[in-house]
C-alpha positions in Angstrom: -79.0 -9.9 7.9 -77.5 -6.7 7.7 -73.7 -5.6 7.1 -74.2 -3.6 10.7 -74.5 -6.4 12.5 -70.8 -7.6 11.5 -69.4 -3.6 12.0 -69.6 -1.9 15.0 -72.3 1.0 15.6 -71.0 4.0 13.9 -69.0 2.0 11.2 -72.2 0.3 10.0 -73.9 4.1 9.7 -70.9 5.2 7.9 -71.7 2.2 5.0 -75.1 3.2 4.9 -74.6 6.7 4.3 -72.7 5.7 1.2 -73.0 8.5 -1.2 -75.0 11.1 1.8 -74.0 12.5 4.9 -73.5 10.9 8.1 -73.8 12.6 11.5 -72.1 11.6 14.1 -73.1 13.1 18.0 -70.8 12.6 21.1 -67.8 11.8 18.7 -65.6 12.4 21.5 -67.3 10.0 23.6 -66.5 6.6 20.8 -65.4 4.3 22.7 -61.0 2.7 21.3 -62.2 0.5 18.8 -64.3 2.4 16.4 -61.6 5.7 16.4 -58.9 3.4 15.7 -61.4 2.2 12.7 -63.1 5.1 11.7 -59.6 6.2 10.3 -59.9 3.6 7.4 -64.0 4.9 6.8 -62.3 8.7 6.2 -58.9 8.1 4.9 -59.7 5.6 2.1 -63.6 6.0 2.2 -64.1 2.0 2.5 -64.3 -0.1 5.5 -62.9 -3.6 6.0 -64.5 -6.8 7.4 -63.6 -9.7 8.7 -65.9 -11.0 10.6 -67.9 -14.6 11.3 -65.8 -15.9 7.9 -66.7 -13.0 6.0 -64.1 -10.7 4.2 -65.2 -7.9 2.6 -64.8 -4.1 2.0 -67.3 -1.9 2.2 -67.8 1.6 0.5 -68.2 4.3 2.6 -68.5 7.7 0.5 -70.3 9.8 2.9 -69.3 13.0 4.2 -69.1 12.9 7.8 -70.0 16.3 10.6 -69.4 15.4 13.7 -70.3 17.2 17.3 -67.7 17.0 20.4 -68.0 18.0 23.5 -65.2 20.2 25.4 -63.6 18.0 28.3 -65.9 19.2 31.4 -68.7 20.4 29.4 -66.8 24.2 29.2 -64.4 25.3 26.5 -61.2 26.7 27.2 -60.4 29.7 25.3 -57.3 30.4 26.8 -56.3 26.2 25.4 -56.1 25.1 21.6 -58.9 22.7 20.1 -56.8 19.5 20.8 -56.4 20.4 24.4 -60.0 20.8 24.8 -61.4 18.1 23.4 -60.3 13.9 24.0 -59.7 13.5 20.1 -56.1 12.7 18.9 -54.4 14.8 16.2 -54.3 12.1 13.8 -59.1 12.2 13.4 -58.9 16.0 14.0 -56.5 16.6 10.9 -58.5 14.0 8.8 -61.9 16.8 8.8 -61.9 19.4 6.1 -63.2 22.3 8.6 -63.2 22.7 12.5 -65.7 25.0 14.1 -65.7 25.9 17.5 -69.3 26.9 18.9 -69.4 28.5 22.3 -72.4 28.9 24.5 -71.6 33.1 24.8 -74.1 34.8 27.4 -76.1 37.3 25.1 -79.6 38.5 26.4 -80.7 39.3 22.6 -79.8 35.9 21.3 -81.3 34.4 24.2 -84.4 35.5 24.2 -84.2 35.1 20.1 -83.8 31.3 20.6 -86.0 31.2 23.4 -88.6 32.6 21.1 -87.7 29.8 18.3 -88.3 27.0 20.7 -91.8 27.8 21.8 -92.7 28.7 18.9 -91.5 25.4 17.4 -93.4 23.8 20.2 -96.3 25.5 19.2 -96.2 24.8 15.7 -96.5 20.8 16.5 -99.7 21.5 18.4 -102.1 19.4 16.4 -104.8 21.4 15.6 -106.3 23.8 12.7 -103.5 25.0 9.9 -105.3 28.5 9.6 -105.9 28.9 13.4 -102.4 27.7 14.2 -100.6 30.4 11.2 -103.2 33.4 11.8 -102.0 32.9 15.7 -98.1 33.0 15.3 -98.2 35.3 12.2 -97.3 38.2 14.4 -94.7 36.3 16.3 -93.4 35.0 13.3 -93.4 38.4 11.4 -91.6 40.0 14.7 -88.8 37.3 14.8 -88.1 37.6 11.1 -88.1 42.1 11.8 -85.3 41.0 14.3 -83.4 39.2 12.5 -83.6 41.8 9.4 -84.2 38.5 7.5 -87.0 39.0 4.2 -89.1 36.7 3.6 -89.0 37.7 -0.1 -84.8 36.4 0.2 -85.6 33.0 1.4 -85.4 29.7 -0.5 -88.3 27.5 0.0 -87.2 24.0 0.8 -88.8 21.9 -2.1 -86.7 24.5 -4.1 -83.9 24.2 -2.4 -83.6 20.1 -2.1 -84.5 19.9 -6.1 -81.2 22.8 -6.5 -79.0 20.4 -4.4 -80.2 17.5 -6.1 -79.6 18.6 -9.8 -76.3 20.0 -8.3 -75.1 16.8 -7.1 -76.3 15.2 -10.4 -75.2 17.0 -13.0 -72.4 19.1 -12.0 -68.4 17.9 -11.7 -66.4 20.7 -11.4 -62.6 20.4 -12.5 -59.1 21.8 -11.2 -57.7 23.4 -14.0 -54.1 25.0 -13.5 -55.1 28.4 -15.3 -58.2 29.4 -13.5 -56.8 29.4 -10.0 -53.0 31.1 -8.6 -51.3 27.6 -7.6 -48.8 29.9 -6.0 -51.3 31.3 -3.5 -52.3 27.8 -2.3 -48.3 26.5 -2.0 -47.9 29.6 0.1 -50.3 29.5 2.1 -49.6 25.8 3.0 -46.1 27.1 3.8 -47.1 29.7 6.5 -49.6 27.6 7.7 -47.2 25.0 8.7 -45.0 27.3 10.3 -48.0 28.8 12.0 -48.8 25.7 13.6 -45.3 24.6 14.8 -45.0 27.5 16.4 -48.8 28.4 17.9 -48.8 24.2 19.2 -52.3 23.6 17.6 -53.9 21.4 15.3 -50.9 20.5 13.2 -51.4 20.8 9.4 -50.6 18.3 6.7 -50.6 17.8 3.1 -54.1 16.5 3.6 -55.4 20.2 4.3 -54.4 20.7 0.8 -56.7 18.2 -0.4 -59.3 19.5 1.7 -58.9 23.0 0.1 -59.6 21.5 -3.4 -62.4 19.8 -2.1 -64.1 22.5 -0.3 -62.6 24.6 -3.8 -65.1 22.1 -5.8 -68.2 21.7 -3.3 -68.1 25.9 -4.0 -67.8 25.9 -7.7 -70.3 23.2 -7.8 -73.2 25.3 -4.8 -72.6 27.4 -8.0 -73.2 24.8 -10.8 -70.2 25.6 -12.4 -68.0 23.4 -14.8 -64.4 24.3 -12.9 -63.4 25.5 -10.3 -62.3 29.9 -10.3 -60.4 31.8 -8.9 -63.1 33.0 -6.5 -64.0 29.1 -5.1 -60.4 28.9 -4.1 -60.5 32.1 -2.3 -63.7 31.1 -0.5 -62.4 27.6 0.5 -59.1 29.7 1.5 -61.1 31.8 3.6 -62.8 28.8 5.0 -59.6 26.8 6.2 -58.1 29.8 7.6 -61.3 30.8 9.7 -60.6 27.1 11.0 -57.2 27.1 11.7 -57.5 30.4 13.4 -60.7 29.5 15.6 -59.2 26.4 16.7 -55.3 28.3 18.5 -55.7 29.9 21.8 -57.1 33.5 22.1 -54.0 35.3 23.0 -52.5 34.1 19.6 -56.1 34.2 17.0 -55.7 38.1 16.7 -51.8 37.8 15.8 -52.6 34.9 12.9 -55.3 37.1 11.3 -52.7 40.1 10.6 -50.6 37.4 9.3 -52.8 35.9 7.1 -55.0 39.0 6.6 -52.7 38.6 2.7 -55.0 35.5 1.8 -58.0 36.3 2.8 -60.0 38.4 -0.1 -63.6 39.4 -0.3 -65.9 40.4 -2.5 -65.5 44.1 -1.3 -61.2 43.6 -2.7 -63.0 42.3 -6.0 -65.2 45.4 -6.1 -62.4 48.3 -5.7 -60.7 46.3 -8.0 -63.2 46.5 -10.8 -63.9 49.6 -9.8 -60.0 50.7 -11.2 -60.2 48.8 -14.2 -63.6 50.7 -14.7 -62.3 53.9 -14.6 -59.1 53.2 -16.2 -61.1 52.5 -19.3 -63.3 55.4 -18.8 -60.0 57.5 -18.4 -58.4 56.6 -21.5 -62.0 56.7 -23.4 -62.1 60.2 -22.8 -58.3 61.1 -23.5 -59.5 59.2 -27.1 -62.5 61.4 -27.7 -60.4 64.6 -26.4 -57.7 64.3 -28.9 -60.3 63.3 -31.4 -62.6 66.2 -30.9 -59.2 68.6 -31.5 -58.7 66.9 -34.8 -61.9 67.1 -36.2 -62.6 70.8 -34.5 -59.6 72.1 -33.0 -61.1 73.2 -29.9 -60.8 71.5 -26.0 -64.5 70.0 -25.8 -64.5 67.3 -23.2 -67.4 65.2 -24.2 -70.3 64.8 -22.1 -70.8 61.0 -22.2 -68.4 58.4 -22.2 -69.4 54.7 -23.3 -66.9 51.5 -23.3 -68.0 48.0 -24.2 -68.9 45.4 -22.1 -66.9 43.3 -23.8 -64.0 44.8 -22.7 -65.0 45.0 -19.6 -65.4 41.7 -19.4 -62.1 40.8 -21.0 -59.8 43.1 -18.6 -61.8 41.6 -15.6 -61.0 38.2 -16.8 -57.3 39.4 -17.0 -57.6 39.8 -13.2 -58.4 36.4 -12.7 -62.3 37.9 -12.2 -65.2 36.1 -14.5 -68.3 37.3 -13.1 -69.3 40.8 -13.8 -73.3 40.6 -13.5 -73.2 40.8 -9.8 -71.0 44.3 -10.1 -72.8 45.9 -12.5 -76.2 45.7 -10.4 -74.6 46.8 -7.5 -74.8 49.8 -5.0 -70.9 50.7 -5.5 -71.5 50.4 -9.4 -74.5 53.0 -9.4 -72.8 55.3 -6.7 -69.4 55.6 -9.7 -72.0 57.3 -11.8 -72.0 54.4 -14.3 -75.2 52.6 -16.0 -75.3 50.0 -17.9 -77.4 49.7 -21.5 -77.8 45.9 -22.5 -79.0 46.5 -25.8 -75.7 48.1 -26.6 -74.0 46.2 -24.5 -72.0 49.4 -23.3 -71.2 51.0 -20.0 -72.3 54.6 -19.9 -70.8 57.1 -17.9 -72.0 61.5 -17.8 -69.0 63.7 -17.4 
């Protein structure tokens, strides 16, 4: 006999998604009983039972996503999250992130998903693999042109599910104090509190915190790292503030981005940034060689090539809380400086 027949429905999926995902449709449609239990299955990750003589707990480690549907089958923009949908404050502040999907009347993404679904349907036609791909190559090709997606870019599944796996297997990344600003996250757990009070939406606990440093880890670990940086945190940052924000009212999302607009970084701050360390270094490399040159010949020769070592590159980008380099040294902004880079030196060159 099975432990679902002594839980209800969706409590009994929860305890055999130990250790997975579980996916929940029509959560706002659960009928008294299961939300007043499902609090247990995502507070504590166990669910109790006492049932037919039986007491027991059960694990529950799943992560759960859940769809909703808006009250009248139409959201509200001009209404928060809570007001839209028949879920209490106490489930909605127990999920890490809230996205809001809206059905947004847009002829080009229409006809985009119109395409996907018959071509899907096509696709399960049973007959000949070659007849069925040489058919739908040019629909295919045409689909990917419009959505300026490569082919050469995309992960093939077997690949991908083997990456999660190992992920999930092998890596545990830790929370250590130096590698991420603690001051950042106190903060922005400050404002966001205030934020809320005053904007009446989906009020924030300490429990966002936690959800922070997990979304913090499930980042750092995407990545296979050992702990989490300074960059996860600002990703899972970004991530609970795209959250809070979607879920207020529209009159009030465009205010809460200028005031958060402090703690939400990107890649293109981390570039500029590197960018001034850069030439910094390349500055002060050539005051070196000037004054050197006048010793040695006594005339004002500015030298034509100016090298620093990676090494210190690496060290003053580390400095800024920045660990990763690779990425910025292959990139467009890095070649457009005027810099190269020479790996078998391990130097960065730059011409005068």
């Amino acid at each position: 006999m099975s432990w679902t027949f002594y839980c209800s429905y969706s409590l009994g999926a929860l305890v055999l998604a130990d250790r997975g995902v579980c996916l929940i449709d029509e959560f706002d449609k659960m009928n008294e009983q299961d939300r007043t239990s499902i609090h247990e299955a995502m507070e504590q990750q166990s669910i109790s039972v006492s049932k037919a003589g039986i007491i027991t707990s059960l694990q529950a480690r799943c992560s759960v996503i859940a769809a909703a549907n808006p009250i009248g089958g139409r959201y509200d923009s001009s209404c928060t999250l809570a007001e839209n949908v028949e879920l209490t404050d106490p489930i909605l502040q127990r999920f890490d992130c809230l996205c809001v999907l809206q059905d947004v009347v847009d002829p080009v993404s229409d006809e985009r998903l119109a395409s996907f679904v018959t071509e899907s349907h096509m696709m399960s036609i049973p007959t000949s693999d070659v007849v069925r791909g040489a058919a739908l190559a040019p629909e295919r090709s045409r689909l990917e042109s419009a959505d300026g997606v490569d082919s050469g870019d995309l992960i093939p599944q077997a690949l991908l599910r083997k990456y999660i796996q190992y992920a999930r297997a092998n890596c545990r990344p830790a929370l250590r104090g130096g590698t991420f600003d603690q001051e950042k996250i106190a903060s922005l757990y400050v404002q966001l509190r205030k934020e809320s009070t005053a904007s009446g939406g989906v009020p924030i606990a300490v429990r966002h915190i936690e959800s922070i440093m997990r979304m913090a880890e499930a980042h750092a670990k995407m990545h296979l790292r050992d702990y989490v940086r300074d960059e996860d945190m600002d990703a899972s940052v970004k991530m609970m503030l795209e959250s809070f924000i979607s879920a207020q009212k529209f009159s009030v999302r465009r205010s809460l981005r200028r005031s958060f607009a402090k703690f939400m970084s990107s890649g293109e701050d981390r570039v500029h940034l590197l960018l001034h360390i850069l030439q910094d270094m390349m500055r002060n490399e050539a005051m070196y060689q000037t004054i050197r040159q006048r010793q040695l010949k006594n005339a004002e020769v500015m030298p034509e090539v100016l090298e620093v070592p990676l090494e210190e590159f690496e060290s003053r980008a580390r400095d800024r809380r920045i660990y990763d380099v690779a990425d910025f040294c292959k990139g467009q902004a890095f070649e457009d400086a005027g810099y190269t880079l020479d790996m078998r030196r391990r130097v960065i060159v730059r011409n005068s």
